[in-house]
N, C-alpha and C positions, 0 to 999 in steps of 0.2 A: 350330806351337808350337816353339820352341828349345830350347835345352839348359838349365838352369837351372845358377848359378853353382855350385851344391854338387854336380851330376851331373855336371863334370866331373872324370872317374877316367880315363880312356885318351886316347890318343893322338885328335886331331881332334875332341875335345869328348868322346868315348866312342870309338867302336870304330874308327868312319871309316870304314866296310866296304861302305855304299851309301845310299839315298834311306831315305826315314821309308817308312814299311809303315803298312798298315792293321790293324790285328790286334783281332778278336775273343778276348775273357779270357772264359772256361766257368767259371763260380761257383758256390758254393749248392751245388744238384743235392738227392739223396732219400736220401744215406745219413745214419749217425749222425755222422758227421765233416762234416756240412753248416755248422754256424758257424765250424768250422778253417777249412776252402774259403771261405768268404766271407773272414773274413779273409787267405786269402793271395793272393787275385784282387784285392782291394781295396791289397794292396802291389806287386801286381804290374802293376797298372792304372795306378798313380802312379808307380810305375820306368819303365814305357813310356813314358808321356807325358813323365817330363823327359826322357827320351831324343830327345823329337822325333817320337814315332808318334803316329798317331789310336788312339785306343783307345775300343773299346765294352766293357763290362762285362756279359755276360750269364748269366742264372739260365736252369738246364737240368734238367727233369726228362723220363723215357722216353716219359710224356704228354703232350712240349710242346718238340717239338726245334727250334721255329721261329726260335732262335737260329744255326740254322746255314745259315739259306735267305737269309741277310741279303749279299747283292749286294756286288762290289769289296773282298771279303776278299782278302788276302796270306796270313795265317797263323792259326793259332787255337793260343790257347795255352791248354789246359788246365787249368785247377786247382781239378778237382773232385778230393777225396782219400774212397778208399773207397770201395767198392759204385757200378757204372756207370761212374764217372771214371777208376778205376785197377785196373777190371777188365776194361778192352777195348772195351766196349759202344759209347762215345762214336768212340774210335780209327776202329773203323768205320764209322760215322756218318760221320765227316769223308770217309775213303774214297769211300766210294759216294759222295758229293758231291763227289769231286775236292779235298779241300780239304787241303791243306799244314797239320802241325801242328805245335806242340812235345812233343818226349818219344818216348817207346818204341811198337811199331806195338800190335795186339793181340796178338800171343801173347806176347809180351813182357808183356805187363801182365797178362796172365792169368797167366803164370807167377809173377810179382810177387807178386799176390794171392794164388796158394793158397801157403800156406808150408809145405802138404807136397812139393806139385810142385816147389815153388822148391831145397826140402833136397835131394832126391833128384835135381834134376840140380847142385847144387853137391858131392855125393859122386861123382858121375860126374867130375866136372870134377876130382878129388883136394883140393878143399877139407874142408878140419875144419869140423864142426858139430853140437851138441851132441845126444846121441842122441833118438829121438822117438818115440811112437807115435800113430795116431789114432783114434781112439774113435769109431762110427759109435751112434743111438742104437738101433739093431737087433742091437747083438752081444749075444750069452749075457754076462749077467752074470756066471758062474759063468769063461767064457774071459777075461773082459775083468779077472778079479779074477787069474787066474791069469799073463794077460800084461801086468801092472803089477808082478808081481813083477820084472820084468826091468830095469824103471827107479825103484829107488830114492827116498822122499821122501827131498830135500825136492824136490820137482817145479816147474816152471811147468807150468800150465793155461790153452790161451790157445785163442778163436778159429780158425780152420784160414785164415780170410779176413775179418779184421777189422785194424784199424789206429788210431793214436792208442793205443795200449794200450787200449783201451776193454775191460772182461771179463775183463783178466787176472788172475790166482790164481795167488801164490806159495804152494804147499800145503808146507806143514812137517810137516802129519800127515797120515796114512791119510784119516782122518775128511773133514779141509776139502779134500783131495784129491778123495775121490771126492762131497763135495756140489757143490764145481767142476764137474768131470763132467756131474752131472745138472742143474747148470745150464744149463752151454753145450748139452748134448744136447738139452735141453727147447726152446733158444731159437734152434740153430742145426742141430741135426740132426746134428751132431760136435764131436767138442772134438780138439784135438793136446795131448798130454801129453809132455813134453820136459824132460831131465835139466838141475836148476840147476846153474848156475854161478855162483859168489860172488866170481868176479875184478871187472877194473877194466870200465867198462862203456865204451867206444871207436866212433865213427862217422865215417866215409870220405867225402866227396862224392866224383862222379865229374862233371866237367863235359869233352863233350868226347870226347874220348882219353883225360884227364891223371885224376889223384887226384890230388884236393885236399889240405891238410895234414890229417894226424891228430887228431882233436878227440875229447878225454876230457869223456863226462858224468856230472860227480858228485851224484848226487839227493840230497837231505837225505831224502828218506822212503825205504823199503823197497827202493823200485823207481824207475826212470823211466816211471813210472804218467802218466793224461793232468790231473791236478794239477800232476803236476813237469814239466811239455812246456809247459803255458798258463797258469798261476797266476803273477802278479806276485810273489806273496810264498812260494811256494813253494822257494824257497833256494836252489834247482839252481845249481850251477855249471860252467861252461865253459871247462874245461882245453887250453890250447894249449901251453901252456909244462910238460906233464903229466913230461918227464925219461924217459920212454920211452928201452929202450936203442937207440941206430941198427937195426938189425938186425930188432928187433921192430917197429918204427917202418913202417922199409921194408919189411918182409912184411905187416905190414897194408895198406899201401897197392895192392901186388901181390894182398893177396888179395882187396883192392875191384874192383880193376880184372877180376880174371878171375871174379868173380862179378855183376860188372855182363855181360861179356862171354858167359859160358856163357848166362844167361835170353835174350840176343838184344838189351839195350837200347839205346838209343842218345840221347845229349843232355845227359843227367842222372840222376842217382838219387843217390840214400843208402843205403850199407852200412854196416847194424849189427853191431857185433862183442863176445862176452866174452870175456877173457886169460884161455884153458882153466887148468888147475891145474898144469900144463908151463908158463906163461908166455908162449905163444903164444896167436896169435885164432882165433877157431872162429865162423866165420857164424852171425848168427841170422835177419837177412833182408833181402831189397832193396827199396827204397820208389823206385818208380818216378814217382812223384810229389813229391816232398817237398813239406813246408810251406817258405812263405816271410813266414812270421808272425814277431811284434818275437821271439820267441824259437825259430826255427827253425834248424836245423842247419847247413844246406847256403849259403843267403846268410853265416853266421859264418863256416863254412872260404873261402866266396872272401873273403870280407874280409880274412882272414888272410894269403891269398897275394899283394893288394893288388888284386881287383877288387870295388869297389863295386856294390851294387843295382842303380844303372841301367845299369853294361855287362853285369853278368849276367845282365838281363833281355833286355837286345840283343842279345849273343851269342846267347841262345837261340832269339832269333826270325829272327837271319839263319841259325844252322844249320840252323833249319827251312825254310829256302828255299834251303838246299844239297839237301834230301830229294827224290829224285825226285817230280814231281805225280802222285797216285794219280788215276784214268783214272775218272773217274763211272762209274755205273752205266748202261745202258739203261731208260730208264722206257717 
């Protein structure tokens, strides 16, 4: 297959960087972000191909891994988002099978996923990030009412390892605070409870080494909830030209890169960020997966820096064949 006349964005048709690859694209999968995943393997499967690769398109669940026994694979690119995909599980799969992939290895994605672990080593790392705590469903109600006092409503209440905002709670009162709570507790066993911030809402790609340019998400609703991420008519807007002062501009991008860096990731991700009440950014979290759906983050910043879908689908899959070959297992 060739280049198609609209995929050419880089030098050599695209990248120019070696032969067409065979790359398996990881779709679908068993979490609640399973028709995100489909959609962005399904753009990521048509970036491949004008690029020039063979692309297979496969749906992976933990009952059915037979998607990765599939003979004269180069690379497997991931884009399951959510539970298994972007929590390590698959990473390893690949592993034990020898298989070269795109994105961050497992701890890396595990760290990813839990966005306590993630907070706690971006405070180690001297990153700002907005205070937290996490609410297991076995704490004394009596302690858990008494160490809420410490974080102020108006709170966010969000999943510990969820994504797409799926579940999240801006609690403005006591009340829808603590029904949040026993929601998440009921349905996940914890909840992180985390001090809001009413600044500019800001997200970083990391492709690479580099940080991509600075892009401001303006939701028309409350939040950037997963309405204003996926809804056509959701109003969200995409701030490039957002007037950021230099200074704040360039320490967010500093602060992507060393919160990409302290989890271990490597290839890609998305850091989220809010302009604390100082003006500065304070991490919320790293998506070591991103979406590459018609309204995804991380395909918008390279667009902005002038690489198109199909090199930043290329790029990613010759990085992934810079990665050392993980050594199969002994069967």
């Amino acid at each position: 297959m060739g280049v198609s006349e609209g995929a050419k964005d880089g030098p050599g048709g695209l990248t120019g960087l070696g032969p067409p690859l065979d790359v398996t694209v990881l779709m679908g999968g068993p979490s609640a972000e399973r028709d995100v995943s489909v959609m962005s393997g399904t753009v990521i499967a048509e970036a491949l191909e004008q690029a020039g690769h063979t692309v297979v398109k496969s749906d992976i669940f933990p009952s059915n891994i037979s998607a990765l026994d599939r003979q004269g694979v180069d690379v497997v690119f991931i884009a399951l988002h959510g539970d298994f995909g972007e929590s390590g599980q698959v990473q390893e799969l690949c592993e034990q099978r020898g298989l070269r992939y795109v994105g961050s290895g497992p701890r890396a994605s595990k760290l990813g996923m839990d966005k306590a672990a993630a907070k706690q080593m971006f405070k180690q790392a001297g990153l700002k990030t907005p205070d937290w705590m996490i609410i297991e469903e076995y704490h004394n109600p009596r302690t858990v009412k008494r160490w809420l006092e410490e974080i102020p409503v108006p709170v966010v209440v969000k999943p510990v390892d969820g994504g797409s905002s799926i579940d999240i709670t801006i609690a403005r009162s006591e009340k829808a605070r603590d029904e949040a709570i026993e929601g998440l507790t009921d349905t996940y066993g914890r909840a992180m409870v985390e001090r809001y911030l009413a600044g500019r809402e800001l997200t970083v790609g990391i492709l690479g080494h580099e940080a991509l340019p600075v892009l401001e998400v303006v939701p028309a609703r409350d939040f950037y909830d997963y309405s204003a991420k996926y809804d056509d008519d959701s109003g969200t807007e995409y701030v490039f030209n957002h007037g950021l002062d230099v200074e704040v501009a360039a320490a967010t991008q500093a602060a992507a890169l060393a919160a990409h860096r302290c989890l271990g990731c490597r290839d890609m991700s998305r850091v989220d960020f809010v302009l604390g009440d100082d003006g500065w950014p304070e991490v919320l979290e790293v998506n070591t997966i991103p979406g590459f759906t018609a309204h995804s983050l991380l395909p918008m910043a390279a667009g902005s820096a002038g690489i198109g879908l199909g090199e930043l689908a290329d790029r990613l899959v010759r990085m992934a064949m810079l990665h050392e070959q993980p050594c199969p297992e002994a069967k």
